[in-house]
C-alpha positions as CSV (number, residue, x, y, z in Angstrom):
1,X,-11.7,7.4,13.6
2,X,-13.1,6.8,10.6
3,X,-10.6,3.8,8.8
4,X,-10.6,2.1,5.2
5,X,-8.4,-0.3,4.2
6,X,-7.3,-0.8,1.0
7,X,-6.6,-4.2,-1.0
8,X,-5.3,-4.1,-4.5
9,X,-6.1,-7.5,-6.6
10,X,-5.8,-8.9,-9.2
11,X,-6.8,-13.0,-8.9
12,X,-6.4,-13.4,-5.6
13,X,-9.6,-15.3,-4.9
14,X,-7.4,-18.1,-3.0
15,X,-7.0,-15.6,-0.5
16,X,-9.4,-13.0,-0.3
17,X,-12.2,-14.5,2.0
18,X,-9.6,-15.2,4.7
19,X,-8.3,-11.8,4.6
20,X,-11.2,-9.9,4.6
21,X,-12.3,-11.8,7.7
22,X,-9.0,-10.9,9.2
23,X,-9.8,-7.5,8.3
24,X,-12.8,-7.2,10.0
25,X,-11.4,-9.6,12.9
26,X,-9.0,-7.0,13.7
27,X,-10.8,-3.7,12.9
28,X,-14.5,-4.3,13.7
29,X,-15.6,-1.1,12.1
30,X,-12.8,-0.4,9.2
31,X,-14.5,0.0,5.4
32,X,-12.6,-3.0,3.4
33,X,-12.8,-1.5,-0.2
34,X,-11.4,-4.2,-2.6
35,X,-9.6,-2.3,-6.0
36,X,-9.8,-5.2,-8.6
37,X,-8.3,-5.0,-11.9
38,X,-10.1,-7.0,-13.9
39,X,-9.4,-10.2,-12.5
40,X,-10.3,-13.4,-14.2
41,X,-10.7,-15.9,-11.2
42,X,-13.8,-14.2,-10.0
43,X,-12.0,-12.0,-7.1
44,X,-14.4,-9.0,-8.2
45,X,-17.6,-10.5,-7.3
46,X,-16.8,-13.0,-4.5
47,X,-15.2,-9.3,-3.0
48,X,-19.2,-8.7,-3.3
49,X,-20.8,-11.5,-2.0
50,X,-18.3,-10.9,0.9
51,X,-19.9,-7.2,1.6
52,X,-16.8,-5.4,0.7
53,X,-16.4,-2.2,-1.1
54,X,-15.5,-2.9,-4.7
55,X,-14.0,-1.0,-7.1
56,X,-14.3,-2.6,-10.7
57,X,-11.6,-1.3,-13.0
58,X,-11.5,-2.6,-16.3
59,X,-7.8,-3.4,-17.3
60,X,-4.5,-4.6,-15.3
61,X,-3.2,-1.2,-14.8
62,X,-0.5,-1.6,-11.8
63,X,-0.8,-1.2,-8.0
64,X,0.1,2.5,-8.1
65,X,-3.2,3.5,-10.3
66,X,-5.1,0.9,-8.0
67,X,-3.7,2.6,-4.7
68,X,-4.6,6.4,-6.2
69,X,-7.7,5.2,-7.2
70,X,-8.4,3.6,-3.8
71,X,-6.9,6.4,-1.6
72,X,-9.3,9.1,-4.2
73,X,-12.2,6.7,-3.0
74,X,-11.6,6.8,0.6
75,X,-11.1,10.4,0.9
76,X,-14.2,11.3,-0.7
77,X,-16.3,9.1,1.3
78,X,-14.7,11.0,4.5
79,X,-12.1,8.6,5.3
80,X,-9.6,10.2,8.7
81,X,-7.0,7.1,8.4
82,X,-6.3,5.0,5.4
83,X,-4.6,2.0,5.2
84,X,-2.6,-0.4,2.4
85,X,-2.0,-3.9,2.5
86,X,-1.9,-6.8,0.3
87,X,-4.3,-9.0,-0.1
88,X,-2.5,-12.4,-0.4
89,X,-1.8,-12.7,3.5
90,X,1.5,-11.4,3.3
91,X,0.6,-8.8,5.7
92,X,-0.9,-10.2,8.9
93,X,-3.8,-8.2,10.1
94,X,-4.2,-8.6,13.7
95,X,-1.1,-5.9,13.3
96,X,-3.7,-3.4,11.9
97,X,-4.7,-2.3,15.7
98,X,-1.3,-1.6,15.9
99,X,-0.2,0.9,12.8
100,X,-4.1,2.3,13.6
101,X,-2.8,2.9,17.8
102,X,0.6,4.2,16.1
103,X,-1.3,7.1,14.1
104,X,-3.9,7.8,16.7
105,X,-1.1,8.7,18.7
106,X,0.3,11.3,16.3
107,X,2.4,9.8,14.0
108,X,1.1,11.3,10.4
109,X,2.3,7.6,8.5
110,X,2.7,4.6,10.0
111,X,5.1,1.7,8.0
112,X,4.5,-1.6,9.2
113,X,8.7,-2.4,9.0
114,X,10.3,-5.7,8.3
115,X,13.6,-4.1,9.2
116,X,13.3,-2.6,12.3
117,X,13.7,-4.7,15.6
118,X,11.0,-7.0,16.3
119,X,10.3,-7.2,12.6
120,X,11.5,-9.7,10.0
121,X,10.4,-12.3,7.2
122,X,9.2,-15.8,6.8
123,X,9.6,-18.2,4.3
124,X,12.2,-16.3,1.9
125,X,15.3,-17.8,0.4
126,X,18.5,-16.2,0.3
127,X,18.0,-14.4,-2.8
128,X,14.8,-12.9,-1.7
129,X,16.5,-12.0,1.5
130,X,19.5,-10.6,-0.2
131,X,17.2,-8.6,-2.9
132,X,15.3,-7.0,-0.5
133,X,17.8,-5.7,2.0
134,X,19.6,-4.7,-1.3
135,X,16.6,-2.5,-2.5
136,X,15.7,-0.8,0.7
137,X,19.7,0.0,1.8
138,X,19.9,1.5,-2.0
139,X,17.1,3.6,-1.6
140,X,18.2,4.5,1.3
141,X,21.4,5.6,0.6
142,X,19.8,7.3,-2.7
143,X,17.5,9.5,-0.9
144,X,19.5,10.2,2.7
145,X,17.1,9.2,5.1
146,X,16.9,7.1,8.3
147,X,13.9,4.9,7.5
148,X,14.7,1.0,7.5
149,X,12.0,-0.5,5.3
150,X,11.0,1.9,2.2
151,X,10.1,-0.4,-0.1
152,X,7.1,-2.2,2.1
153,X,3.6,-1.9,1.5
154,X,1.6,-2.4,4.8
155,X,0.9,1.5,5.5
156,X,-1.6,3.4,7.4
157,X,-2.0,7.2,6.4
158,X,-3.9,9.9,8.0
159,X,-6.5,11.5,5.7
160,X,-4.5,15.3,6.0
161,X,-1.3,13.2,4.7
162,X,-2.3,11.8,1.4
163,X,-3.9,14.8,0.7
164,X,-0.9,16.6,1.6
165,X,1.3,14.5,-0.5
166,X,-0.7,14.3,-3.6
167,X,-0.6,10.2,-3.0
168,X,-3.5,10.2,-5.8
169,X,-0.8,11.9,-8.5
170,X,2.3,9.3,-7.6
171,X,3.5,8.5,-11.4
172,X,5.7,5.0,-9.9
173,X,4.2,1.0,-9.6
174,X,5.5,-1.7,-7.4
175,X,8.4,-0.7,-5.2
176,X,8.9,2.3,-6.2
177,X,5.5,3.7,-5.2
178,X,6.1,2.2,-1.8
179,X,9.1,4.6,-1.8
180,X,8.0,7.6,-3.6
181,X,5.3,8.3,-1.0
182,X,7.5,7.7,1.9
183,X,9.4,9.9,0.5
184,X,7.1,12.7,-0.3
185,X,6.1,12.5,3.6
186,X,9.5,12.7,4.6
187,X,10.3,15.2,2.3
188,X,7.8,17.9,3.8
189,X,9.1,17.0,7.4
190,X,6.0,15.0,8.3
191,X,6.4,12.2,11.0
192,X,6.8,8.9,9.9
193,X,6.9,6.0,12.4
194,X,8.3,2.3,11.9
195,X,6.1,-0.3,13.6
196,X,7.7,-4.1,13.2
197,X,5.6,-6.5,11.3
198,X,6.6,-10.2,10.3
199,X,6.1,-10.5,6.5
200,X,5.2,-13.8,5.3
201,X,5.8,-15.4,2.0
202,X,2.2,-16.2,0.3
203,X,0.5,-19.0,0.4
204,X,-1.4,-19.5,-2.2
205,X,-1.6,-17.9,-6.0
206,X,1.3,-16.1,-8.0
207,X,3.4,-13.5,-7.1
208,X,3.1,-10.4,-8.8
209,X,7.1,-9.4,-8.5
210,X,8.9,-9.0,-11.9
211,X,11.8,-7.3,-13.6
212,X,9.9,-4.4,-14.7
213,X,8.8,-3.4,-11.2
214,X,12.4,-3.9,-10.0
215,X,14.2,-1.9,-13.0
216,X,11.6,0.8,-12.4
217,X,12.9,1.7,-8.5
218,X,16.7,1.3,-10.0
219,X,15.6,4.3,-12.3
220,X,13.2,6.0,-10.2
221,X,14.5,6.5,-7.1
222,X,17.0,8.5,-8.1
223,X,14.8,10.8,-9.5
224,X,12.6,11.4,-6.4
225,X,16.3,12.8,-5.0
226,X,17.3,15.0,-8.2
227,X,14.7,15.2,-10.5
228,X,12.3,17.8,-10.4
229,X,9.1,18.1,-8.0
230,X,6.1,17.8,-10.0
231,X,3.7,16.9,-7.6
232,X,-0.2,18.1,-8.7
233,X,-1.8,20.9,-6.6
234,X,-3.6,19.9,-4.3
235,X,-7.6,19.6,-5.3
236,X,-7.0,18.5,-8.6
237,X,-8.6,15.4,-9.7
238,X,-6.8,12.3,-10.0
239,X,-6.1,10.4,-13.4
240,X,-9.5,8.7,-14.7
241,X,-9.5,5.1,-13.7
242,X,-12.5,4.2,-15.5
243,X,-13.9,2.2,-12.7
244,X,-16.9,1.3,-11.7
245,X,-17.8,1.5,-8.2
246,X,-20.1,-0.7,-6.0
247,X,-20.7,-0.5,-2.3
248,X,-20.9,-3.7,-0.1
């Protein structure tokens, strides 16, 4: 099948040669397309130099705009299964094979799960620990559904599921994004399968975590459960990203 896989970044240079080799390591023929907002450590054009897809955009605008824009990307260019990870190593990708095996076999989106037997985490404090387990069990709770790690970000999609979720018109960032298109599968009974992952702390660079992105999923998961639908029909366009595209 036809797979991309998606990296959001914004100045990850530290890390992005040895996962795009991972990448490719682990999925021989996957597209790597590389969503950079504007980064100022050179991430955009070492992406280039390292034959990836690229996909300039001109401001920091959040990893929700940079997945829709990715995911609109893919599926024009005839992508069948698309997949999102971080770029900063936090996701290991000789598990790729496995969320790519897990839709192959039917499943219509795949969640590489920290939470789920066989999964866990690596390098996290107490806090972290405690945060985390908080913010998945409160969505979980919120939203009334059996799924252990919502809030994750290692994902592999099948082309029919974005589409039929409207990923491209999500309105949340950070967490809550993760969630809101879990959701929106779950929601329209579509199967959703929890594959264990180890998630490791990163390396190298800064995180990207802060208050605003956790207030957000207080606020917006909530509203997933009892706010109104207001998904976009499917075939409408997706919000103008302004980027500029280049093809490795």
């Amino acid at each position: 099948m036809a797979v991309w896989v998606i990296l959001p970044t914004y100045n990850e240079a530290q890390n992005l040669e040895a996962v795009v080799q991972g990448v490719r390591e682990a999925l021989p023929h996957a597209r790597v397309l590389v969503v950079d907002d504007a980064s100022t450590d050179g991430t955009g054009a070492l992406a280039e130099s390292l034959g990836a897809d690229v996909l300039h955009r001109p401001c920091k605008a959040g990893l929700g705009r940079a997945y829709a824009a990715g995911f609109a990307t893919a599926l024009a260019a005839g992508a069948e299964l698309v997949i999102e990870m971080d770029a900063d190593l936090s996701h290991d990708p000789a598990d790729l094979p496995r969320l790519v095996a897990a839709a192959e076999a039917g499943a219509d989106l795949v969640l590489g799960s920290r939470y789920v037997a066989g999964g866990g985490v690596e390098d996290w404090d107490v806090k972290r620990r405690v945060l985390s387990r908080w913010g998945c069990g409160y969505a979980r709770r919120v939203l009334g559904v059996q799924v252990r790690d919502l809030t994750g970000g290692f994902k592999c999609f099948r082309a029919a599921t974005l589409q039929e979720i409207d990923a491209t018109g999500a309105g949340a960032q950070g967490y809550a994004f993760q969630v809101e298109l879990t959701w929106r599968a779950l929601s329209l009974g579509l199967v959703v399968v929890e594959v264990p992952i180890r998630f490791r702390e990163r390396r190298l660079g800064d995180s990207k975590m802060s208050a605003r992105i956790a207030l957000e999923a207080a606020w917006r998961v909530p509203a997933l459960r009892f706010g109104p639908r207001r998904w976009r029909p499917l075939g409408d366009p997706p919000p103008a990203a302004d980027a500029v595209m280049h093809e490795g």
